[in-house]
Each structure stands twice: as C-alpha cells, then as structure tokens.
C-alpha positions in Angstrom: -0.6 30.9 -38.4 -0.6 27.2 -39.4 0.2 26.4 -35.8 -2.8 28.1 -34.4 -4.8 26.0 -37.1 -3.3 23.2 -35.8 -3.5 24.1 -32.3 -8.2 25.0 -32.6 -9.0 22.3 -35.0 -6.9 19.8 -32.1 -8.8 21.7 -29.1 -12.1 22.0 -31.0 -12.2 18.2 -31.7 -11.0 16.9 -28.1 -12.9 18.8 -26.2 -16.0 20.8 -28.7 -15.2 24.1 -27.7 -16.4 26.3 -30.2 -14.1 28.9 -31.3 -15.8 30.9 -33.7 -18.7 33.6 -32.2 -21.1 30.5 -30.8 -23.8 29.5 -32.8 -27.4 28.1 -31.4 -27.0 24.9 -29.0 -29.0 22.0 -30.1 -31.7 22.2 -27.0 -30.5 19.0 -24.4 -32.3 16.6 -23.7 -34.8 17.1 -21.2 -33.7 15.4 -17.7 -37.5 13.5 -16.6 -36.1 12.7 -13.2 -32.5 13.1 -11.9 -30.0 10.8 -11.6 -30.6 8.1 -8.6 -28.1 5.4 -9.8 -25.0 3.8 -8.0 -21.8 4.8 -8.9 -20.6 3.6 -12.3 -19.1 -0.3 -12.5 -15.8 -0.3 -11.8 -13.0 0.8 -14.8 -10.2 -1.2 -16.0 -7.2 -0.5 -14.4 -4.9 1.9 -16.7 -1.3 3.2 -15.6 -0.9 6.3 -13.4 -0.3 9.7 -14.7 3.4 10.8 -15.2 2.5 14.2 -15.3 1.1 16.8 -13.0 0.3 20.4 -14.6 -0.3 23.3 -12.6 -0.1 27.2 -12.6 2.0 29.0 -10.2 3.6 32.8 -9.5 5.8 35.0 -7.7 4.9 35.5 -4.3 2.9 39.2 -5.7 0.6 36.9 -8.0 2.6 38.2 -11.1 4.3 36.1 -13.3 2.1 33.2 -13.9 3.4 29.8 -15.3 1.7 27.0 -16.4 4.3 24.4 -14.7 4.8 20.8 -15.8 5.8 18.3 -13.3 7.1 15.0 -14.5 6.7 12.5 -11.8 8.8 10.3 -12.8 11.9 12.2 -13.4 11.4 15.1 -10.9 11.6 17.7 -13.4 9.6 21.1 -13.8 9.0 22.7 -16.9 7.5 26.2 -16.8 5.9 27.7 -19.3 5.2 32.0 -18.7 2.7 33.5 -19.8 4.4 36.0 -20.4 2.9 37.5 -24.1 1.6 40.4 -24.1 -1.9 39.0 -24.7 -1.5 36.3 -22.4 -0.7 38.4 -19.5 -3.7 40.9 -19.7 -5.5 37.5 -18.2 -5.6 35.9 -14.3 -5.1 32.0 -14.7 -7.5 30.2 -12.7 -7.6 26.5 -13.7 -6.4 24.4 -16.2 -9.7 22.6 -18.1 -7.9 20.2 -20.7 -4.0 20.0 -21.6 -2.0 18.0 -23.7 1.9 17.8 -25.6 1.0 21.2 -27.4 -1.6 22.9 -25.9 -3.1 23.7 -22.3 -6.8 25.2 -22.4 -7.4 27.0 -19.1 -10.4 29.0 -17.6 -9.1 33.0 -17.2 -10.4 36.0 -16.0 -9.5 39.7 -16.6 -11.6 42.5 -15.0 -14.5 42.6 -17.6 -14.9 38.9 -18.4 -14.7 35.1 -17.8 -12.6 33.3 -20.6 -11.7 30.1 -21.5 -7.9 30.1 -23.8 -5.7 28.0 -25.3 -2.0 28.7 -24.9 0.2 27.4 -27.0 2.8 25.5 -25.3 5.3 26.1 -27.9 5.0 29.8 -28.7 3.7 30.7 -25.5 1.2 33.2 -27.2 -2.9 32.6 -26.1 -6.0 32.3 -27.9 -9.3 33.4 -26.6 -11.5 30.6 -27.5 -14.6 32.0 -25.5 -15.8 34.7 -23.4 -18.3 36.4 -21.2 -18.9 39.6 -19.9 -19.1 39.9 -16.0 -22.0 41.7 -16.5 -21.5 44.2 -13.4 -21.2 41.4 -11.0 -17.8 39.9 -8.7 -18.1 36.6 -8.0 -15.6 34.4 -5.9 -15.2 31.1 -6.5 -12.4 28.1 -5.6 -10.0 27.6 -8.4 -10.0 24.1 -8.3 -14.1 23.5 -8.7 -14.3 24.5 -12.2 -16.4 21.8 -14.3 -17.2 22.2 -18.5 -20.5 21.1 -20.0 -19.0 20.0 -23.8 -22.9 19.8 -25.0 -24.1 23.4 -23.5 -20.6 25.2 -23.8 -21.3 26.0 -20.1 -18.8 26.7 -17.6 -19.6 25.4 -13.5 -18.3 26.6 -10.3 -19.6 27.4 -6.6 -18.8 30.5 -4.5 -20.4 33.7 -3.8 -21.3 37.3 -4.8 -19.5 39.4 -2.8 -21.1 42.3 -2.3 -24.3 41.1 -3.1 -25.5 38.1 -0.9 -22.8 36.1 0.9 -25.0 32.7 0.1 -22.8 30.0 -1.2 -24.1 29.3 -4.9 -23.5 27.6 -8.0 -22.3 29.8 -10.8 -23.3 29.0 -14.8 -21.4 30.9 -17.1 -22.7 29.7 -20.5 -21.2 30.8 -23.2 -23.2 29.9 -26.3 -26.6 32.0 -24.8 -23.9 34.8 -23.3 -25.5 34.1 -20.0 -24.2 34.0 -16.1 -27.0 32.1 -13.7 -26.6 32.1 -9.7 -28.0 29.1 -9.0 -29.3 28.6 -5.8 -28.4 25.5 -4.0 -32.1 24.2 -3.0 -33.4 23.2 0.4 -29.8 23.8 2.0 -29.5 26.9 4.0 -26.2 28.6 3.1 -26.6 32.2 4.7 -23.3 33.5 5.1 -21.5 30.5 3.9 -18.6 31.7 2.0 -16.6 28.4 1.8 -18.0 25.4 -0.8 -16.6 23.6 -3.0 -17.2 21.1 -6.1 -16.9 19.0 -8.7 -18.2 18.4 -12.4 -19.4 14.8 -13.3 -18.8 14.8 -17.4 -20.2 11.5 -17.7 -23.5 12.1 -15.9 -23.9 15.8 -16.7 -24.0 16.5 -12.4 -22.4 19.6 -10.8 -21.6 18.2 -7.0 -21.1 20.9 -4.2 -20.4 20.2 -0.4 -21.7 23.1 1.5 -22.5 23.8 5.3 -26.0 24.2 6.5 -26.0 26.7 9.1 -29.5 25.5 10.3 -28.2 21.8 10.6 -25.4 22.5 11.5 -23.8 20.1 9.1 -21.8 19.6 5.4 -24.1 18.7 2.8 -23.3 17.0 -0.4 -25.7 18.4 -3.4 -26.1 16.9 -6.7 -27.1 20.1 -9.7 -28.4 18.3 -12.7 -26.6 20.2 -15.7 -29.0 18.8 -18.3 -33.3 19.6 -18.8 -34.4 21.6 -16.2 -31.6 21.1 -13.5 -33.6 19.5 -11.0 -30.8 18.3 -8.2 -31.2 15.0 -7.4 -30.7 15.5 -3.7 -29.4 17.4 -1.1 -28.3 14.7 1.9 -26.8 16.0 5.2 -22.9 14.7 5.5 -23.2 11.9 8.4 -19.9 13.2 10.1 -21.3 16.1 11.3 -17.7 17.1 12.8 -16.5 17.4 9.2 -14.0 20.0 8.8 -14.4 22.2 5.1 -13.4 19.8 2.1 -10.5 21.8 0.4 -10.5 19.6 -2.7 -13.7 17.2 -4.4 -12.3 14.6 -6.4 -14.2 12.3 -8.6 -12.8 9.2 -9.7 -13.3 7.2 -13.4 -15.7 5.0 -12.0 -18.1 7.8 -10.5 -16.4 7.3 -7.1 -16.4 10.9 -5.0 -13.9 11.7 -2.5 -13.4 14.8 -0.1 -10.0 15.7 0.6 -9.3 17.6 4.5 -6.3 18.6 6.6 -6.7 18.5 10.3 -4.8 20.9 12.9 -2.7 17.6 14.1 -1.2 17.4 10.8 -3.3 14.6 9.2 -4.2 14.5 5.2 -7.7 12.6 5.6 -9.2 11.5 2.3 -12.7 10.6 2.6 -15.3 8.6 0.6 -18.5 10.0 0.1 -21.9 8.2 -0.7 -23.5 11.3 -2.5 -27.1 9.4 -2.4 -27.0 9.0 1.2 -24.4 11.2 2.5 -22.6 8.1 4.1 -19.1 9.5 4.8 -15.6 7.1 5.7 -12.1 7.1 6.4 -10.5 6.0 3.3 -6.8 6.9 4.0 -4.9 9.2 5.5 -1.4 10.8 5.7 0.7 11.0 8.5 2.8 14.3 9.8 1.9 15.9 6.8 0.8 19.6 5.6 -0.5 21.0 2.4 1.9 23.3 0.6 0.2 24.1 -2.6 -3.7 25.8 -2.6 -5.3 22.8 -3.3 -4.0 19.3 -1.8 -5.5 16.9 -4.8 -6.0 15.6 -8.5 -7.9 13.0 -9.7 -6.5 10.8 -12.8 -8.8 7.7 -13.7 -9.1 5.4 -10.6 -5.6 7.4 -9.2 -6.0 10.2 -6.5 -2.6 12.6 -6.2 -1.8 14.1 -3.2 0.7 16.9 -2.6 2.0 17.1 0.6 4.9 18.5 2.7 5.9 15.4 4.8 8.4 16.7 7.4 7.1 20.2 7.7 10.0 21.1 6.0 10.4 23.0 2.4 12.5 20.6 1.3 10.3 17.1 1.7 7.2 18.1 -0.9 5.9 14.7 -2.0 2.8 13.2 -4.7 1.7 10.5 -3.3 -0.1 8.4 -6.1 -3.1 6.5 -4.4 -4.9 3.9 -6.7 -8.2 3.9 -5.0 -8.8 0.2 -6.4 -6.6 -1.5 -3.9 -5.4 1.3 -1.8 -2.1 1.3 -2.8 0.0 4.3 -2.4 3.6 5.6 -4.3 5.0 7.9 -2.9 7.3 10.4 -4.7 10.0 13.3 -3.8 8.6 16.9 -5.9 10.5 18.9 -7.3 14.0 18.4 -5.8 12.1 19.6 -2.8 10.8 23.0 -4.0 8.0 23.9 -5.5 7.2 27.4 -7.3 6.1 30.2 -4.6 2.7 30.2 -5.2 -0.1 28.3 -6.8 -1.2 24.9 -7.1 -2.0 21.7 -9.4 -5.0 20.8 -11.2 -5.0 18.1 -14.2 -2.9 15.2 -14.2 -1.4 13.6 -17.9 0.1 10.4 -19.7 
C-alpha cells in the first residue's frame, strides 16, 4: 500500500493527473486568437536519452510488455503486464515514464484509460477513465498528446462504422466527455490515415491529413485551449508526400514528419506548420522500419529505429541531434527486437 502512495502522489505531482473521481477544472483561459508565432528560440543543448521505452507482444497481440531499451549497453528489460488487473487492458502508448513508474494510455472494450504500472510490482492503477459511450474509434498509437490543465486526452483517426472522415478525438476526462472534432476547411472524406502530435508548451494538437479535393497533405494546427480555433490549415508544398508514419516535435517547437519510401529510404522531413514549407532534412540509406512506428523525439534529439541491412539481425537507433545534424548510430538489441510493437518515449 505504501508503494502505491508513493507511486500517485509521484505521478500526480509530475504530470497533474488527478487520481481521485475528477473534480471541476478551473475554466482555461480563453484563446483571443490562435497561435501565429515562430517556433520557440532554440534550447540549450542537454545529453541524449539513454533510454528508449516501448510496449511489445507475441506475434497474437497477447502478452504485452512494457520493454526498456538501454542504448548504451544494449540491454532489454521487459516488464509483463501480466497481473490480473493489468491484463484486462490493451496498451496503446506510453504518456510519461520514469525509474518506478510508467503511466500509459489503455483501452479495454467499454473505456479509454490512462494507468500507472508499477514497474516494481508489476500490478496497475487506473488513474482515469471514460466510457466509449457506444462508439469505436481508430486511432495511431503513437499520436496520443495530454492536456495537464484540461485532464484531456488527444488523438486523430476515425469512427469506423460511422463516417470514415479523418478527425481529432477529445477524450476529457474531468467533464466525462469524448468530442469528434472536425478538422476545419480540409476535406478528409474517406481518409482513414492521419496522424499527430501534441504541443504541451503551446496547448496545439498538430495533424497531417490528405485533402482529397487538393489532392495534397495538410498540416493543421487544433488549438487545445478557449474555444479551439485552429490556427491554420496550410496545404503541404510537396504535394508527392507519401503518409507521415510518425510526427515528431522537437524541444524548441521544431516539427518533423518521418516517411519510408518503396526504395528503402528513411526520409525525415522539416515542416513549417505556418506555411506548409516542407524539406529534406536527412535521410537513411538501405534501410526499413521494423517496429510500428519509426521515431521518438527527446529534447532537440530525434531516434530512429531502423533495420539497416534488411536483415533481422542489423536493428539500429540512430540518435539525430537536429542542432547540428549529427547522427549516432547504435546496434538494438543484439539484433532482435520483441515480435511485435514499437517505441514511444525516450528517458535519462
């Protein structure tokens, strides 16, 4: 019992999840225009991550780990989540994790979640939840985004069943709400493929989405604050884009859309979200993805998980510092990785 103390007075603080039934939000303040302003100046340089979490399974989707990666020594660590409570719940994404606790966003067939799991005992707490509410939504693992001040949980996707429009879900917790939102002025009829990425600092949800009446990917700005006016919807200049599979954003506001390309190419690409100016920033050579999702973003460092030979046995992280473009490149997991899954958070 003292442990779980422990382990929701730690979570509670770091990252003001309430764990007790919510009580009334103090309202936000009210957003009078959105957000127009460059990226943020550029942050002091700090070390790269030496550890990459993730959660992976059995080639049936049973037997879910939360997985530790150590970079640096090329060690895995899996923890199962294995407890009888935790394993009535589907891991999607992992939200905030540190030496004793990771707090990940699960599902189970009546409700959205967000839990702590206790690294040490393995067992789960159920910090929040929300009914589905009669409604299936599908959604990219690796888009989830938390609003600390609203207790609201972001994501894009679709209703299945309902209207194949690419959205953006709201799952707030503190009201006991779920919103579609409907990404504005972008024409996403049977669009089943965005994906995103939550700004904490300024309070923005990003989506890339296709326009099927432009015939083009469009970056989208939600405003999570006031009334959620977006601040704009700008058509992607490289109209030849292929589907972003990851949306990274950097410490210093930076956005990036990570790509593979039938020749075998990892293309990382920068993205001016108030113009929709799209370049080249780097790129891997004879490379596939092996996990879901090919990225993480850790302060001004971008991680990339690759297969370098085509092989099973050459899985690398190549650490890019997007300040000067230099890369590391690292050997994962004595050339294996767990059958299925992928990362999503990145640690000191």
């Amino acid at each position: 019992m003292k442990n779980w103390i422990n382990i929701v007075l730690v979570v509670s603080c770091l990252i003001g999840i309430v764990v007790s039934t919510p009580a009334p939000t103090t309202p936000a303040p009210t957003a009078t225009a959105p957000p127009t302003s460059s990226p943020l100046p550029p942050t002091p340089s700090v070390s790269p991550p030496n550890y990459l979490w993730g959660i992976f399974s059995d080639e049936f989707n049973f037997n879910f780990n939360i997985s530790q990666y150590d970079i640096i020594s090329d060690e895995f660590i899996n923890y199962p989540l294995s407890s009888s409570y935790c394993s009535e719940f589907t891991p999607h994404s992992i939200l905030f994790v540190n030496s004793t606790t990771a707090v990940i966003v699960a599902a189970d067939l009546v409700s959205m979640n967000i839990i702590a799991f206790d690294l040490q005992s393995l067992d789960c707490l159920t910090l929040q939840t929300i009914d589905f509410q009669n409604y299936q939504a599908s959604y990219p693992d690796n888009s989830f985004g938390y609003n600390y001040n609203t207790s609201t949980l972001y994501n894009t996707g679709y209703l299945q069943a309902v209207n194949p429009n690419a959205t953006i879900f709201a799952w707030n917790f503190a009201e006991q709400i779920f919103n579609s939102v409907g990404i504005e002025d972008v024409y996403t009829e049977n669009q089943y493929n965005s994906v995103g990425v939550y700004d904490a600092n300024r309070y923005i949800y990003y989506v890339i989405v296709f326009d099927s009446k432009q015939n083009a990917n469009v970056v989208y700005a939600y405003s999570t604050m006031g009334n959620g006016a977006p601040s704009a919807a700008y058509v992607l200049q490289d109209s030849n884009q292929e589907q972003f599979q990851s949306l990274l954003l950097t410490s210093d506001g930076t956005l990036y859309g990570v790509t593979t390309e039938d020749e075998g190419y990892l293309m990382v690409y920068l993205i001016n979200y108030l113009t929709g100016e799209v370049s080249l920033y780097f790129h891997t050579k004879n490379s596939q993805i092996y996990t879901s999702f090919p990225a993480v973003a850790y302060g001004q460092y971008l991680l990339l998980v690759v297969d370098g030979q085509y092989t099973e046995n050459s899985n690398q992280v190549v650490v890019l510092n997007t300040h000067n473009r230099q890369t590391k490149t690292y050997t994962l997991g004595n050339g294996s990785l767990p059958v299925s899954g992928s990362f999503y958070i990145a640690s000191n």
